[in-house]
C-alpha positions as CSV (number, residue, x, y, z in Angstrom):
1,X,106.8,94.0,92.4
2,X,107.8,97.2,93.6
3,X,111.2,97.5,96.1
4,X,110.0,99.0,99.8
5,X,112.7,101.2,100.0
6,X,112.5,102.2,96.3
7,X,109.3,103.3,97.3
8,X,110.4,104.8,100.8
9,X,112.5,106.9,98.7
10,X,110.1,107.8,96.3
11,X,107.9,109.2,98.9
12,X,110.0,111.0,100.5
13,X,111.0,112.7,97.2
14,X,107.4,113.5,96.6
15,X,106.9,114.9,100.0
16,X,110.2,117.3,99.4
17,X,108.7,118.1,96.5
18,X,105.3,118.8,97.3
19,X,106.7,120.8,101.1
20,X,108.4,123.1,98.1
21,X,105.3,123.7,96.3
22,X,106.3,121.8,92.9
23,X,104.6,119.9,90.1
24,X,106.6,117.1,88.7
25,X,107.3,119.2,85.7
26,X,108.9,121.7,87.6
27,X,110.8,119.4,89.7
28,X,111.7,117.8,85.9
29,X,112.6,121.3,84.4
30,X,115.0,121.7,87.2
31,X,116.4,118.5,87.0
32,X,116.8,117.9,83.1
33,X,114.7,114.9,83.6
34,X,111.4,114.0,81.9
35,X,108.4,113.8,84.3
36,X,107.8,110.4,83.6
37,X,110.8,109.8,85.2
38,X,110.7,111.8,88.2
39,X,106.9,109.7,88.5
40,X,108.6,106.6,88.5
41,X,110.8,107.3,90.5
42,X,108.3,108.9,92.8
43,X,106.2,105.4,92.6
44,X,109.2,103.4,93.5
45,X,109.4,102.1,89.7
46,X,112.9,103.1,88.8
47,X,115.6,102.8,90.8
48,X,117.7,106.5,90.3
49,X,121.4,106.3,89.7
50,X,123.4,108.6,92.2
51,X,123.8,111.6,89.7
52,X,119.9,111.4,89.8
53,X,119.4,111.6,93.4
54,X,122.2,114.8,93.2
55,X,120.2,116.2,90.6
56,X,116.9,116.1,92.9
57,X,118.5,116.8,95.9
58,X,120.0,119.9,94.8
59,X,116.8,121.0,92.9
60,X,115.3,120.8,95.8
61,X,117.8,122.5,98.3
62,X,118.1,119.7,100.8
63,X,120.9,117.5,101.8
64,X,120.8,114.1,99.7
65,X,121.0,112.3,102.6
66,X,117.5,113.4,103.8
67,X,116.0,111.8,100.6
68,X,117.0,108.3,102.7
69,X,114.3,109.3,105.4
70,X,111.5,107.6,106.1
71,X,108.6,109.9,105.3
72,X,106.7,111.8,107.9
């Protein structure tokens, strides 16, 4: 069963992303991740370490702490 907030977090990665105009494989490229992980994390599957969420946040030129938002 999937964690709300995981998933709270996940969509509000995927609307960052998306706002940006990226595919998961860019965002992954950018991030030296795989896209299967930024999809599970984007699902609310994984939960990211800390170094992750720095990774994304700064691939995708926000603050980290908007990746805690609830999505709009």
């Amino acid at each position: 069963m999937k964690n709300d907030k995981l998933l709270i977090l996940g969509q509000r990665i995927r609307f960052e992303r998306l706002k940006k105009g990226l595919s998961q494989e860019e965002l992954a490229e950018k991030t030296d991740l795989s896209r299967r992980a930024i999809s599970c994390i984007e699902c609310g599957v994984n939960d990211p370490k800390y170094t992750t969420l720095l990774k994304i946040s700064e691939a995708l030129d926000i603050n980290i702490s908007n990746l805690f938002l609830k999505p709009l």
